[in-house]
C-alpha positions in Angstrom: -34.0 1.5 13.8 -36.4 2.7 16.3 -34.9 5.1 18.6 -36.5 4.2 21.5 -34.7 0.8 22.0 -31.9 0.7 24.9 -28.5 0.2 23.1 -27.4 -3.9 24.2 -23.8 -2.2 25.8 -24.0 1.3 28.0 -20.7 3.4 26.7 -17.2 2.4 28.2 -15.2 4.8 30.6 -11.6 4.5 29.3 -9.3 3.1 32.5 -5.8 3.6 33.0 -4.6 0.5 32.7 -1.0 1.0 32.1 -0.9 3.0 35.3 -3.1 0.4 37.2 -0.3 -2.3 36.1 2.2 -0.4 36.6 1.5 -0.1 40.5 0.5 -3.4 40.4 3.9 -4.5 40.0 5.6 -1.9 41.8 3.6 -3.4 44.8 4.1 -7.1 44.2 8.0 -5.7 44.3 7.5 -4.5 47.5 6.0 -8.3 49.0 8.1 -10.1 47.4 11.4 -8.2 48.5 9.9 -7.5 51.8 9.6 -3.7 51.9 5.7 -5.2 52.5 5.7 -7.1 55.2 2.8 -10.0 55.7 0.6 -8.1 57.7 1.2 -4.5 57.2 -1.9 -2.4 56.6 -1.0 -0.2 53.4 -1.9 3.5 53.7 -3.4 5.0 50.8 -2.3 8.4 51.2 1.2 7.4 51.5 1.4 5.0 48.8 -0.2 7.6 46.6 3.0 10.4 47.6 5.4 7.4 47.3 4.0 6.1 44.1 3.1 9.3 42.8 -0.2 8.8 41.7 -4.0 9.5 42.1 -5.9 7.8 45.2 -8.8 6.2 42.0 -5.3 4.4 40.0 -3.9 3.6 43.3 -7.3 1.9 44.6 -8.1 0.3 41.4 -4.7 -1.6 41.4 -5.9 -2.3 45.5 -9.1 -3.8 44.3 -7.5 -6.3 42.0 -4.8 -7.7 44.3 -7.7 -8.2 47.1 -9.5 -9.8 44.0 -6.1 -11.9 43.8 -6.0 -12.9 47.5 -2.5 -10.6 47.9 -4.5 -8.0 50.1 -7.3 -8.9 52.5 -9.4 -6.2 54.5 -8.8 -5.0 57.8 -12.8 -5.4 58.8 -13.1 -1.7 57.6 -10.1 -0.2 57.8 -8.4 -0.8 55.2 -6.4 -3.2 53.3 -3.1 -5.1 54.4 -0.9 -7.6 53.3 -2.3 -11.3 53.5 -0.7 -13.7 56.0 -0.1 -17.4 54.5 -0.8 -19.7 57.8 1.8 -22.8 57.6 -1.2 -24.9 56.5 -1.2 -22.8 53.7 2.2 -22.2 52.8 2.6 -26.3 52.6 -0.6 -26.5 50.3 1.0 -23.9 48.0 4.2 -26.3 47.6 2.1 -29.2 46.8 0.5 -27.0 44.2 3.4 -25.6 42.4 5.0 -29.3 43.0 2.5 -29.9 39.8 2.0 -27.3 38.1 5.8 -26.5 37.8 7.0 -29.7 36.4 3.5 -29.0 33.9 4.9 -25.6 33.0 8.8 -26.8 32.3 7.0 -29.8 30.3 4.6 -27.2 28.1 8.2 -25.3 27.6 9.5 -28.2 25.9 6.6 -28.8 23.9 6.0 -25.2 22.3 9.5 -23.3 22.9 11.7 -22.3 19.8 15.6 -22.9 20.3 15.8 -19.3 20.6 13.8 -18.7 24.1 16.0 -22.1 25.1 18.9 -20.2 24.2 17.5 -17.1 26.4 16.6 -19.6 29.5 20.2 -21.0 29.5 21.7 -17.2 29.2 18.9 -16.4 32.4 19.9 -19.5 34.3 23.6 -18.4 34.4 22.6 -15.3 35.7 20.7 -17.2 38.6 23.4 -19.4 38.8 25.5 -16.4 39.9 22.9 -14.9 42.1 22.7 -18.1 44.2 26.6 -18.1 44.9 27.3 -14.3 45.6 24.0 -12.4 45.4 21.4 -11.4 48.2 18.2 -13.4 49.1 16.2 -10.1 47.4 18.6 -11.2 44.3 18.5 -14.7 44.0 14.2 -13.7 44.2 14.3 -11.7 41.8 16.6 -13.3 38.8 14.9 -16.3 39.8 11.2 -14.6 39.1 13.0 -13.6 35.4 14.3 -17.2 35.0 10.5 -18.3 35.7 8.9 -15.9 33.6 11.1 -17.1 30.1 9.2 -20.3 31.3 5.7 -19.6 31.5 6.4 -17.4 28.7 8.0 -20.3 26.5 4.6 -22.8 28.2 2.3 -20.6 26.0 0.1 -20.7 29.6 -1.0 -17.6 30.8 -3.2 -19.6 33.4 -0.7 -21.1 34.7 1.9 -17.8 34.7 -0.6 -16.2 36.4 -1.3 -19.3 39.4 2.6 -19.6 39.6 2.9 -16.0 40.3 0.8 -15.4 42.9 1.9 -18.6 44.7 5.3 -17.7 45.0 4.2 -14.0 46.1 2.1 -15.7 48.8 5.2 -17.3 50.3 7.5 -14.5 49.2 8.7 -14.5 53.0 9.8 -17.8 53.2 11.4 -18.1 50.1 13.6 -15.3 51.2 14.9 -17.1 54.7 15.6 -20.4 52.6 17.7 -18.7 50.2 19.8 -17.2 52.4 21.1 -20.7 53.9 24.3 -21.4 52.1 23.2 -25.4 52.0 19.8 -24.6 50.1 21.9 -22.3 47.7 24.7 -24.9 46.6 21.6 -27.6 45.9 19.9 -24.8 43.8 22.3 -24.5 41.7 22.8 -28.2 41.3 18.7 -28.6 40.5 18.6 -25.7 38.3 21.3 -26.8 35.8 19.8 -30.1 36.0 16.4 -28.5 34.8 17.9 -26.7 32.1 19.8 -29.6 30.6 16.3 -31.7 30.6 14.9 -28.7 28.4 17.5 -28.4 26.1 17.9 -31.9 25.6 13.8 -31.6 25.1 13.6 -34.3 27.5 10.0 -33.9 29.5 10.6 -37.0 31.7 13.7 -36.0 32.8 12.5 -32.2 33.0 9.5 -33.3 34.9 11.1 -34.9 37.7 13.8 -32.1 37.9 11.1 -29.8 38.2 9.4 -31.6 40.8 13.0 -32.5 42.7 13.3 -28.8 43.2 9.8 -28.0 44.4 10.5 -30.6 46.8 13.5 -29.7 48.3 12.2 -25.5 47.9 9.7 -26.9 50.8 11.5 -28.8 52.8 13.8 -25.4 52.9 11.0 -23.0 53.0 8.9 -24.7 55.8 12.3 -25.5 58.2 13.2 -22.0 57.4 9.6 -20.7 59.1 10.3 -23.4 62.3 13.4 -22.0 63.1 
């Protein structure tokens, strides 16, 4: 080999990317329970105390959730929580309004019993939250009941469009659960959902799935008017 050839690849620098995930989350927490406010400019030096780690982890996790459209910059000075205008947030229902019912149908198709078994276990457990449990509750058990979905789907693609969606309109979500009218009908469309999937039913899944998207919007977007 002559030794005076470039090498195709220059050597990689190892990255933390444990760490880097692990404030990832820790800040999509914070947005989705409100903690973040849409809007707020985030301070580095007081995430870093807060979080505990180095200014490079903390801005590498920065960088990606800008990349994601969760963070937008401040013309210079510095990052802050994106805004969703109402045009917005009513695009982002008629998004998940397909792909949801797409994700509960891909769950069907590729599932075992087992993770069906797990979903019905979750969705009591959501079932609960809606009828005694805060709006930061009823968020997140119902991001865990979602999760065993994508999960089952075998769709990362989609878990990872369905995720930032609902972190987008993270606010809303939390006025409309809070209305004791939009919890009893939850409850009602997410037992309906679940008995489509365990009878393995798509059709019947499908327009469950899209029943509740539906009626989520109609909550959501009233919720931001009033």
């Amino acid at each position: 080999m002559n030794t005076t050839e470039r090498e195709p690849f220059e050597p990689l620098k190892q990255e933390s990317a444990p760490l880097r995930n692990k404030i990832i989350q820790s800040l999509r927490r914070a947005i989705e329970t409100g903690f973040l406010e849409p809007g707020t400019r985030l301070v580095e030096k007081d995430l870093c105390q807060q979080l505990n780690v180095s200014r490079t982890s903390l801005r590498e996790a920065l960088r990606q959730l800008q990349a994601e459209g969760i963070l937008t910059d401040l013309n210079g000075r510095g990052l802050a929580v994106v805004t969703v205008t109402p045009a917005d947030a009513e695009n982002i229902y008629r998004i998940r309004g397909v792909l949801e019912p797409l994700i509960i149908e891909q769950f069907i198709e590729n599932a075992p019993d087992a993770e069906v078994t797990a979903l019905k276990a979750q969705s009591e457990k959501l079932t609960a939250a809606y009828r005694t449990g805060s709006a930061e509750e009823i968020v997140a058990t119902k991001r865990d009941f979602y999760d065993l979905i994508c999960t089952g789907a075998r769709n990362p693609i989609a878990f990872d469009l369905l995720k930032k969606l609902t972190l987008l309109t993270s606010p809303l979500r939390r006025r409309s659960v809070v209305r004791p009218e939009r919890r009893k009908q939850s409850i009602t469309e997410i037992q309906r959902i679940v008995s489509a999937i365990s009878a393995r039913d798509k059709s019947a899944a499908h327009a469950a799935a899209e029943t509740h998207v539906a009626n989520s919007a109609r909550s959501a977007l009233h919720a931001s008017d009033s």
